[in-house]
N, C-alpha and C positions, 0 to 999 in steps of 0.2 A: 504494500500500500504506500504511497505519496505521502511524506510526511509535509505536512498544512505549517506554515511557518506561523508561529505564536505570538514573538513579539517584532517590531521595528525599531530599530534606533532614528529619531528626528532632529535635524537642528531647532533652536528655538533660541529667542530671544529670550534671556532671563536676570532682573533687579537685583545684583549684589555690590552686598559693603556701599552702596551709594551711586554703582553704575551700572549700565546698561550692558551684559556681556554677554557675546554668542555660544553659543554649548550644542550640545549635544544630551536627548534622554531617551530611552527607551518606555514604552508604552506596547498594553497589550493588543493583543488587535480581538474585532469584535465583529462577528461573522453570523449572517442567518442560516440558520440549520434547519432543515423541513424534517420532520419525522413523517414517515410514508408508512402505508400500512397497506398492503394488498392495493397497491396504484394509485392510492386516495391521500392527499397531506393532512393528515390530524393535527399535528402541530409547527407555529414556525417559531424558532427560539431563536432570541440574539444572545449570541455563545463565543466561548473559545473554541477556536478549529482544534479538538484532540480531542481523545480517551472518545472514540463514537462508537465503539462496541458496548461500553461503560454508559454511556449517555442513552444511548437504544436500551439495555436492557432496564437501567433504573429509572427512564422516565415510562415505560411499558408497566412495572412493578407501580409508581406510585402514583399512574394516573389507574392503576387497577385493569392493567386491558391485558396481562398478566398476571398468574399468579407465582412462576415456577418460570425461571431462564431458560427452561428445556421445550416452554412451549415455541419459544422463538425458531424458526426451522434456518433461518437466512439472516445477516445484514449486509448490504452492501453501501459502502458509503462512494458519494458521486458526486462528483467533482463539479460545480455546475458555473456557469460567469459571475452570478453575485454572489454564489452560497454553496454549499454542501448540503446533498439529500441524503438523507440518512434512510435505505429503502428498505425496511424490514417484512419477511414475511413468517406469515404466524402457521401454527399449525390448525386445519384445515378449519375443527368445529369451534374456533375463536375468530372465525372472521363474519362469522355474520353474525355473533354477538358483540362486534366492533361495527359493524354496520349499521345495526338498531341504534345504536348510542351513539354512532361520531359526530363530532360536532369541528369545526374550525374555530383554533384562535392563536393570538397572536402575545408573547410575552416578551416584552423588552426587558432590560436587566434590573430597573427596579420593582417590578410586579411579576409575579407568578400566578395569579389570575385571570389575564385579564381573557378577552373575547369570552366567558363564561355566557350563558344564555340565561341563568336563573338566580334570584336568592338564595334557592334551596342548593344550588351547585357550589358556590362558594361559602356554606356553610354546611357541607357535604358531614356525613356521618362518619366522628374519627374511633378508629378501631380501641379497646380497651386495653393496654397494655401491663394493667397492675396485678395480672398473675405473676408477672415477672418477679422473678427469684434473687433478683441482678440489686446487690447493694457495694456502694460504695465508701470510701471513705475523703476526709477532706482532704489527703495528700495524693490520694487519685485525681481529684476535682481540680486541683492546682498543677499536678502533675501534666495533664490529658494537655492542658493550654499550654504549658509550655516546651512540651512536645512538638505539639502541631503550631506553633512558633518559630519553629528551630527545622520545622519538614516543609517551606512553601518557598520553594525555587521561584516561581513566575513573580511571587507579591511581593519576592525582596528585589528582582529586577526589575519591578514595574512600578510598584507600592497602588498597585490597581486592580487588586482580584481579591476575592474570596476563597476560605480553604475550608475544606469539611473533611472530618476524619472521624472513625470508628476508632476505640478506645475503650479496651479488656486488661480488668485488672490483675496485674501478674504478668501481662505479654506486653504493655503498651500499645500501640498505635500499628492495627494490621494495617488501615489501607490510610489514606490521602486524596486527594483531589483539587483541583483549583478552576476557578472558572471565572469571567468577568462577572457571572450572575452568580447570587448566591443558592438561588435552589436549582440553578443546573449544577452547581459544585455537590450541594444534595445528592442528585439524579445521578451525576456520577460515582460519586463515592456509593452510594446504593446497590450496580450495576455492578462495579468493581468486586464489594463485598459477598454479593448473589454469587456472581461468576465463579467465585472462588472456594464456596458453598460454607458461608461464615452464615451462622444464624443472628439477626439482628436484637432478640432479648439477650445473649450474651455479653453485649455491650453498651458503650452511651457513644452518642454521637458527638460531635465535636465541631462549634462554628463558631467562623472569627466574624459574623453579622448580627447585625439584630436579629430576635425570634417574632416573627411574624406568624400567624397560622398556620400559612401554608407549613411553613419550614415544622408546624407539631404536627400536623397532617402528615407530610413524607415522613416521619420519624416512626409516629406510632404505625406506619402500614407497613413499614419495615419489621417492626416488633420491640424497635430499643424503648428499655420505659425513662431513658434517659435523656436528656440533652442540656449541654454545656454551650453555652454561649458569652463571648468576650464583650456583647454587648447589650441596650434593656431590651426584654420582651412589649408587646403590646397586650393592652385589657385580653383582650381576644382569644391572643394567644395563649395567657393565662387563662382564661376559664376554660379552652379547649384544654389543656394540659390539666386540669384539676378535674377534667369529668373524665378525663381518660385514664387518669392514671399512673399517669407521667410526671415522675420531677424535671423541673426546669429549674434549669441555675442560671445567672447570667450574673451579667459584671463582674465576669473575674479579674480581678487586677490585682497579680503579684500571688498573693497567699489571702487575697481577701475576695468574697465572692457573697451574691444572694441567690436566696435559694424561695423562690416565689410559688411552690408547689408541691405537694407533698414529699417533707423534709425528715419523713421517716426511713427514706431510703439511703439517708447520709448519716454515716458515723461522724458527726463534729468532734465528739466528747463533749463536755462539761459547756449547759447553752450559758452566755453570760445574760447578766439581766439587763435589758437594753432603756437606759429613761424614757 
């Protein structure tokens, strides 16, 4: 396969010490990816060109039009003038259960909903994850971030992507991913993890983004009942995390973090008394 080049170096004008001086930066590039399904485009994602075997399988898994990597029979990725088709073919009795349901829409890197056609779709049913067995402690919690701190090649040459990573305590950090969007970094690290046949309540996830819905929505259809994030959640995505069953952490910074969501799953030790 053609390796898709990732980043660009640009000259640019840029304000130092008091003058105007010419440089040089590197920046990610930002590319529409069509997800195909049986000749039809289900979805058009603005993405990093990479990981499209990973991106095929984990956004198939979290948009639900999968349950199992193995029903995927095919991906062919295709080269197109403005974008990459991502042309997947499923096996046989999932495609016109993809048929009844497809819909078109279109996600630019700050929304993962968007083109949605109902209320009830973007506030879609999130799966229960609090059988999960999966507990952690706070040096995992602190751990996990500065792991996947120390694993994002693209964000330290660009300081322009998002990273998402699974994270098993005792193994640290199986997989990685990065993407200009933060739930195709999801999608991918998903895929990655599937492919590899890693079960998602084994682990918490791991994002260097705000927690928006969606991002609890891919998490719990995964099965993690965890997710770590370095930045705040929204309302929303708190009460989705609290009916499902999911601890959500966010703002970790350093050795200090919150934990917005059932906090029975975190070994702190000793809570302090907060005024």
């Amino acid at each position: 396969m053609a390796r898709f080049k990732t980043t660009f170096k640009i000259p640019e004008a840029a304000w130092r010490a008091g003058a105007l001086v010419t440089q040089s930066r590197v920046v990610p590039e930002e590319t529409p990816i069509a997800l195909t399904y049986g000749g039809s485009t289900h979805a058009v994602m603005m993405a990093t060109p990479g990981d499209f075997e990973d991106f095929a399988v984990g956004f198939s898994l979290t948009e639900g039009i999968i349950t199992d990597p193995d029903q995927i029979e095919n991906i062919d990725v295709v080269a197109e003038d403005k974008g990459i088709d991502l042309q997947i073919t499923l096996k046989d009795e999932l495609n016109e259960a993809l048929r009844l349901r497809r819909r078109h829409m279109a996600g630019p890197v700050g929304c993962g909903l968007c083109g949605i056609e109902s209320i009830e779709q973007a506030v879609r049913a999130t799966p229960d994850v609090s059988a999960s067995p999966l507990r952690l402690s706070q040096q995992d919690v602190i751990k996990a971030v500065a792991l996947l701190n120390g694993q994002q090649p693209l964000h330290f040459e660009t300081r322009a992507v998002h990273g998402a990573a699974f994270y098993v305590p005792g193994r640290g950090l199986i997989a990685v991913r990065e993407d200009v969007g933060r739930h195709n970094a999801l999608d991918k690290l998903t895929g990655a993890a599937a492919r590899a046949g890693f079960k998602g309540a084994e682990g918490a996830v791991v994002v260097t983004s705000r927690v928006s819905v969606e991002m609890v929505q891919k998490t719990a259809i995964v099965g993690s009942p965890v997710i770590i994030a370095i930045s705040a959640p929204t309302a929303l995505a708190i009460r989705t995390a609290q009916e499902a069953g999911m601890t959500l952490i966010a703002l970790v910074r350093g050795d200090e973090f919150e934990i917005f969501t059932h906090a029975e799953r975190i070994d702190t030790g000793a809570v302090a008394d907060v005024a």
